[in-house]
C-alpha positions in Angstrom: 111.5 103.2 55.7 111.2 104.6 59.0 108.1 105.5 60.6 106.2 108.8 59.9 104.9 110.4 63.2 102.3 112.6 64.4 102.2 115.3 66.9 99.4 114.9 69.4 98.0 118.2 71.6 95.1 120.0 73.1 93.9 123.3 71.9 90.4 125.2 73.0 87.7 124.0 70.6 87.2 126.4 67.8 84.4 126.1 64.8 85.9 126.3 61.4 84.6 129.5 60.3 85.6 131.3 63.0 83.0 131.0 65.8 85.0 131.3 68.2 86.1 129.3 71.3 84.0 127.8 73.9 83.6 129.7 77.0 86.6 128.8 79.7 87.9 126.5 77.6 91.7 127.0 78.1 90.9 127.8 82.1 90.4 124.5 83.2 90.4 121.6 80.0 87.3 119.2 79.6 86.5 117.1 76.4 84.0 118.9 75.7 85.6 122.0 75.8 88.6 120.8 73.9 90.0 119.8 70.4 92.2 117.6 69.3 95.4 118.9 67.5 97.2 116.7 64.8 100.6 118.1 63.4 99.3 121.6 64.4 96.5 121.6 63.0 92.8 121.1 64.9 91.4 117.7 63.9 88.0 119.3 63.1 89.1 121.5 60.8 90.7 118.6 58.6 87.7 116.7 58.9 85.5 120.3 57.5 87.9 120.3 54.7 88.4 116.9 53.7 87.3 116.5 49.9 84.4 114.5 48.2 82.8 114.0 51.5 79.2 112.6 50.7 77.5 113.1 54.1 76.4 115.1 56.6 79.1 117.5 58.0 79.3 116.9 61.5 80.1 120.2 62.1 77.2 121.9 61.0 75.0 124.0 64.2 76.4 126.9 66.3 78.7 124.3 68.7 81.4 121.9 67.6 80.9 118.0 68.2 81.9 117.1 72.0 85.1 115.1 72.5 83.2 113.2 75.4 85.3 111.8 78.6 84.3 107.9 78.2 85.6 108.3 74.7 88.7 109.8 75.5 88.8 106.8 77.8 88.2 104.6 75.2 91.2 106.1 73.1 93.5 105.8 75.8 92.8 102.3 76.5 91.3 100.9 73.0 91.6 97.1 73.9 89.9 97.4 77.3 87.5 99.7 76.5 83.8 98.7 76.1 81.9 99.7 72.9 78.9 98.8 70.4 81.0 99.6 67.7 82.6 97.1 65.9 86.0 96.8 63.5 87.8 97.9 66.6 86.1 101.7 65.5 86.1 104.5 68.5 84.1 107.3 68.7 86.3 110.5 68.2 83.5 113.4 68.4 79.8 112.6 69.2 76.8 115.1 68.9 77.2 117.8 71.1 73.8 117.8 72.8 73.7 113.8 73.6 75.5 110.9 73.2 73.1 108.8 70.8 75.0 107.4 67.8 72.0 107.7 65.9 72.5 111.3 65.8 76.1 110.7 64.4 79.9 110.5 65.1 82.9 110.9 63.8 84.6 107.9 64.1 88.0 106.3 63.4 89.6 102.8 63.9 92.2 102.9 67.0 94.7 99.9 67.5 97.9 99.6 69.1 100.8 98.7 66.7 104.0 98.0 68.8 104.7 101.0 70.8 102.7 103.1 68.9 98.7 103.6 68.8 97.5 104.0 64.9 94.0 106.5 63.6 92.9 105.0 60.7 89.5 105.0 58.2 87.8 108.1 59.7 84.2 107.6 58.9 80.7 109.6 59.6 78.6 106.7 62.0 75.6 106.7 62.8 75.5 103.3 63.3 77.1 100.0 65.3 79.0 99.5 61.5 80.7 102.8 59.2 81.4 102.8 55.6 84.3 104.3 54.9 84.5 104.4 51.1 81.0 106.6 51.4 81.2 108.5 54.4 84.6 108.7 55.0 87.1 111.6 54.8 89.6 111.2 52.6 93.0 112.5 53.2 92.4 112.5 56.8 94.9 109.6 58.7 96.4 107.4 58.8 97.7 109.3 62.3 100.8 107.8 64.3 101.5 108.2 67.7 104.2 107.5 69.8 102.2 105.6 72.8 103.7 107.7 75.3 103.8 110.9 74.0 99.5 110.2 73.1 98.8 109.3 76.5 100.3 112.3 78.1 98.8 114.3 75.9 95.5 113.1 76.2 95.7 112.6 80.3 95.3 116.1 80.4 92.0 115.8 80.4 91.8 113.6 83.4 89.2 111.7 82.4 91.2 108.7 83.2 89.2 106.8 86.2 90.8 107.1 89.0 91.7 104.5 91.6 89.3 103.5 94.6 90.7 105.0 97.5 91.1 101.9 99.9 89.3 101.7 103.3 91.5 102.7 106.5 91.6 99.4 108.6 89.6 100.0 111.6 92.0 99.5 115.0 89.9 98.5 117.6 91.1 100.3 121.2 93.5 98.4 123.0 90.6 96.6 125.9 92.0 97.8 129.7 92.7 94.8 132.0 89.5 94.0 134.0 89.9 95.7 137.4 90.1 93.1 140.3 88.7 94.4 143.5 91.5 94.8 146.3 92.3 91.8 148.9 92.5 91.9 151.9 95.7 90.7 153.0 95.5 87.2 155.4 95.7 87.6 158.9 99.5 86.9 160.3 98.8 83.3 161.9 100.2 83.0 165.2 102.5 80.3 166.6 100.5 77.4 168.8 101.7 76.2 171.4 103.5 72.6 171.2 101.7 70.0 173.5 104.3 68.0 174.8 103.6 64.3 175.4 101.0 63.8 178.1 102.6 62.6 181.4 101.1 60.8 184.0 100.0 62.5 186.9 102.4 61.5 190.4 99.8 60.2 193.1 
């Protein structure tokens, strides 16, 4: 059976009933102005709607979780990226006045699988471990994503370091030949006269 998709994009972050959009948040795109958008639909609002959900709604308070920059990092790159969580679990939205775990995060497992990167298990953390069959969302994921297509999507952001510019080599100026003081130029050398043999005086 061949694999079932999922569309990737950006959309300004909206609250689920309707509070509108962030300030300038389709003038220039940052994560934490941002949603993510699954098959059309914004990611948080799934999570709002998700059924049987026994914990704390993570959307709850007048601004929507913050899609942080070193997560999106982290979801671009899930096998490099450095994290307390474990499970191979990345933090999808954090609080949106700090980035303490204790305060909670929605959270999902990330892996690559072939040439495709997988969402799995979302989960309410507030903690380095989740437990998904209590504060999970079910019906949300599994999400599939071409590799490519997630990565472009997601680069939009630009919160993808960016390369160290590398130092100009330093070119020394070319040293001038040392000046050598003029010389005078020898004196022409005259031609002495040949002594002949000495001859013996005639008495």
């Amino acid at each position: 059976m061949p694999a079932v998709y999922t569309t990737l994009d950006l959309a300004p972050a909206v609250l689920p009933d309707g509070g509108g959009a962030l300030p300038g948040a389709s003038a220039r795109p940052r994560p934490e102005d941002v949603d993510l958008v699954v098959d059309g639909r914004a990611l948080l609002h799934r999570l709002d709607e998700a059924e049987g959900v026994d914990t704390v709604s993570p959307l709850a308070g007048d601004l929507p979780p913050a899609l942080r920059a070193e997560h999106v990092r982290g979801l671009l790159d899930p096998d490099a990226a450095e994290t307390s969580l474990t499970g191979g679990r990345r933090v999808i939205y954090s609080c949106p006045d700090c980035e303490d775990l204790g305060c909670g995060a929605v959270t999902a497992v990330v892996e690559h699988d072939g040439e495709d990167v997988v969402w799995r298990d979302f989960a309410w953390q507030t903690g380095p471990t989740a437990a998904p069959a209590r504060e999970g969302y079910p019906g949300v994921g599994p999400y599939r994503f071409h590799r490519a297509a997630y990565r472009t999507a997601l680069r939009r952001l630009g919160t993808e370091p960016r390369p160290e510019p590398r130092p100009e080599p330093r070119t020394e100026p070319l040293a001038e030949p040392p000046i050598e003081p003029p010389t005078e130029p020898a004196p022409e050398s005259r031609p002495q006269p040949r002594l002949g043999p000495l001859t013996r005086a005639r008495g």
